[in-house]
C-alpha positions, 0 to 999 in steps of 0.5 A: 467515528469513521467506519474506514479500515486499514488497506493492505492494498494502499498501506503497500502502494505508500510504502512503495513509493516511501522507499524511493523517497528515502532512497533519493535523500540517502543519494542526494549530493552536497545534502545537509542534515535537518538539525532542530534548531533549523526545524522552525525556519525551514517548516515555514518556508516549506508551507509558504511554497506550497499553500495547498497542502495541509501541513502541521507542525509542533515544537517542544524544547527536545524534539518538533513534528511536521506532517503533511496529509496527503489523503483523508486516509494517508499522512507522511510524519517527520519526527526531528530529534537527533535524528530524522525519522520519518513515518507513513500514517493510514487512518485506521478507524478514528486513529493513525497507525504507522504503517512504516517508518525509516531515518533520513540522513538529510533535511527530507524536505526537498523530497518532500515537495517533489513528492508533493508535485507528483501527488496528482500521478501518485493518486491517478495510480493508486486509483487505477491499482484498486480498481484493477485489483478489485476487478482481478478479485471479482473475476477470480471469484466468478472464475471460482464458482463457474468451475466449481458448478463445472465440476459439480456437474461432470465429476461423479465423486465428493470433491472441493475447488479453492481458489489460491492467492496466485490465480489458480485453483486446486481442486481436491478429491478427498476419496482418491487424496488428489489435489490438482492445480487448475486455473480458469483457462485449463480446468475443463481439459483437467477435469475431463482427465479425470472423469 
């Protein structure tokens, strides 16, 4: 059983760029639909120009599959029956769960391998989101113990520091009912304001 977790942070990347590749299939000129009968074909040729994907496909009478892996986390999944609806897939534990969905009006597959062909960046990308979200986390927490020890020592009264999703802080007095915004750069000047 894997031990992996959903992630916000990289279902949001996915999806970011999910709605670009629908945007271009929705724009693209002189585009024809993918209808079932061309599925068999055209996922063939798809996997023969590009053997380094891990792609697979199923056909049933009413409707036929086409995932490509993009990660040991991520999966782009094409549902063809009247129509082509395409999902983004995370692991989450032992299972995928779809994270989000939409029609493509036209055969997705040339989207799908210029997709492909920017894996590469896409990947350095959401490397580099990570790390400096994980970095953006780590210094707002020190931020948060660092002022909340600053205010331990100067403020004379009961008092609390949280740390809110934007940056800043806001550190309440219950006895006076004051809540004041603080962030890292300003709470030594606010703190001495009120002490």
């Amino acid at each position: 059983m894997s031990s992996q977790k959903y992630s916000d942070s990289e279902a949001d990347f996915w999806k970011e760029h999910f709605v670009h590749l629908q945007h271009k299939n929705m724009v693209r000129t002189n585009a024809q639909p993918l209808r079932m009968a061309d599925c068999r074909t055209e996922f063939e040729a798809f996997i023969v120009s590009h053997p380094e994907a891990k792609i697979s496909c199923e056909y049933f009478p009413s409707y036929c599959t086409f995932e490509v892996t993009l990660t040991s986390t991520i999966k782009l999944r094409l549902f063809i029956q009247n129509s082509i609806k395409a999902s983004i897939m995370q692991k989450c534990g032992p299972e995928f769960i779809k994270i989000c969905d939409t029609k493509f009006p036209y055969n997705p597959l040339p989207e799908i391998s210029e997709f492909l062909s920017k894996l590469p960046d896409y990947l350095t990308e959401l490397q580099q989101s990570l790390e400096n979200k994980s970095r953006s986390e780590r210094r707002q927490k020190l931020a948060l113990e660092f002022i909340k020890a600053y205010a331990e020592k100067h403020l004379k009264v009961p008092h609390k520091v949280l740390s809110n999703p934007d940056g800043t802080f806001t550190l309440c007095l219950p006895s006076n009912s004051i809540n004041i915004q603080v962030t890292e750069d300003n709470f030594m000047q606010k703190l001495a304001e009120i002490s």
